[in-house]
C-alpha positions in Angstrom: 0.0 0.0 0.0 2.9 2.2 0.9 4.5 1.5 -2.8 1.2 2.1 -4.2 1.0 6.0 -2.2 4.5 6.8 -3.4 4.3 6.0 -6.4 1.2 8.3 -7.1 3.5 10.6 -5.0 6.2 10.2 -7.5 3.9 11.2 -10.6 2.1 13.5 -8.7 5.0 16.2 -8.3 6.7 14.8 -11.7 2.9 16.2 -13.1 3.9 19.4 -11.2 7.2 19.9 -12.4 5.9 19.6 -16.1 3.3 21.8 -16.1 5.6 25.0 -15.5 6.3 27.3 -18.8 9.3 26.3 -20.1 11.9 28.9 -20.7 12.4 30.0 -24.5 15.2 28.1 -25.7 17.5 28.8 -29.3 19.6 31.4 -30.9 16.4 33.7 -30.7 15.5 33.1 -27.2 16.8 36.5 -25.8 15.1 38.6 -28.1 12.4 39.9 -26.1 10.9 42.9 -24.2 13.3 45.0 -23.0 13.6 44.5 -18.8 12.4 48.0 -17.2 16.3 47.8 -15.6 18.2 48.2 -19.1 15.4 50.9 -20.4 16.8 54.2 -19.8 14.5 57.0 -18.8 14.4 60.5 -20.7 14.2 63.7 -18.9 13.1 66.9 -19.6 16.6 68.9 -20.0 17.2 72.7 -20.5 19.4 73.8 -23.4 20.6 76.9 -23.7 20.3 79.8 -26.6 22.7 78.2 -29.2 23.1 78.9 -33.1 21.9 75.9 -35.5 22.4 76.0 -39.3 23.7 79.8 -38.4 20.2 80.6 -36.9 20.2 81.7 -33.1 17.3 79.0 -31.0 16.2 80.5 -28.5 16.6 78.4 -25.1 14.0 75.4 -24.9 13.7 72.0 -23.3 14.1 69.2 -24.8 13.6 65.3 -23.8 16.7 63.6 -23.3 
């Protein structure tokens, strides 16, 4: 009876195991969605009055 109980035991967390996702596996198995860690953040930065193309910009933010 004892055989019989870990047995079912046995298939029972072997039924478990398989049933979690399986990591992606292959060359293209890291392409994903970027983590929120590696993204980098823009900011709103001030630049100053500066020429561009020979024409004077006046001082502005700008996201960075």
């Amino acid at each position: 009876m004892k055989k019989i109980l870990l047995a079912l035991a046995a298939c029972a967390v072997s039924a478990t195991a398989l049933a979690q996702p399986m990591p992606p596996r292959g060359p293209h198995a890291d392409r994903g969605h970027p983590h929120v860690a590696h993204r980098r953040v823009k900011h709103k930065v001030w630049v100053p009055a500066h020429r561009e193309h020979g024409r004077l910009v006046r001082g502005h933010y700008v996201w960075r």
